[in-house]
Steps between C-alpha positions, in 0.01 A plus 500: 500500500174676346267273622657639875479841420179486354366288844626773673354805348180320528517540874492917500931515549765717389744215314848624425714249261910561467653334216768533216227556236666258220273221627280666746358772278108382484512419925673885520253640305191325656609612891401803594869638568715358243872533583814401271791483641864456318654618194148532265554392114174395459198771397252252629678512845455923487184513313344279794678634798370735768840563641871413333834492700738494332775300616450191699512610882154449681521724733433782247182384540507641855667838368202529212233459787668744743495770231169393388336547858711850511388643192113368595608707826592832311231454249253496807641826706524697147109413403381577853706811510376623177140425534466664851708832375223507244255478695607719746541776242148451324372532843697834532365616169124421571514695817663796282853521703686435206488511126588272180902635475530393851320163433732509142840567744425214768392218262866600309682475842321223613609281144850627546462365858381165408800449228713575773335248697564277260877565476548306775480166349828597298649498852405148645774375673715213412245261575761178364698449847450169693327750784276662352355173360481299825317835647319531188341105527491570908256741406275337214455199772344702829 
């Protein structure tokens, strides 16, 4: 099994290896994305894993990758909002139509904006139902 991942990674691609980690540990810790899946007693399993699900149900695999891609998503909007508020207020200041406080009160309302942002990954839908699943796989395949 390492003499496959290793092959792999030689040719410039992402490997991802799913195991148990009692006997897989070394070929978990060697891919690139190490998952575990089941109930973990081993340290080795944790120490070498990426990613750990808990119980033994694959398709919280899909469920860790949907909120993965979502957070990437939020992350994204709240760095491009932040950076072009800043900007937009330095620009503001170097052309002397506002001052420091002001700069002080946006870049305050603009973090409290962001962690709101951010709140809405405590929302995500139930993302277990047998629907949301086949739409979510429709979608990874176009």
């Amino acid at each position: 099994m390492l003499e496959k991942i290793e092959n792999k990674k030689e040719k410039n691609s992402v490997i991802a290896f799913i195991g148990d980690g009692v006997s897989d540990s070394p070929a978990i810790s060697r891919a690139d994305v190490g998952i575990s899946i089941g109930n973990i007693e081993s340290d080795n399993a944790i120490e070498a894993s990426k990613v750990i699900i808990m119980n033994r149900e694959i398709r919280n695999l899909i469920d860790a990758i949907y909120v993965s891609k979502k957070s990437m998503m939020i992350v994204k909007q709240n760095i491009t909002f932040a950076i072009t508020i800043k900007v937009l207020i330095l620009l503001l200041i170097v052309m002397g139509i506002s001052n420091m406080y002001f700069a002080v009160f946006i870049d305050i309302c603009t973090s409290i904006l962001c962690v709101l942002n951010s709140v809405r990954l405590l929302y995500i839908k139930e993302i277990n139902s047998k629907d949301n699943i086949k739409r979510k796989i429709n979608n990874n395949n176009k």
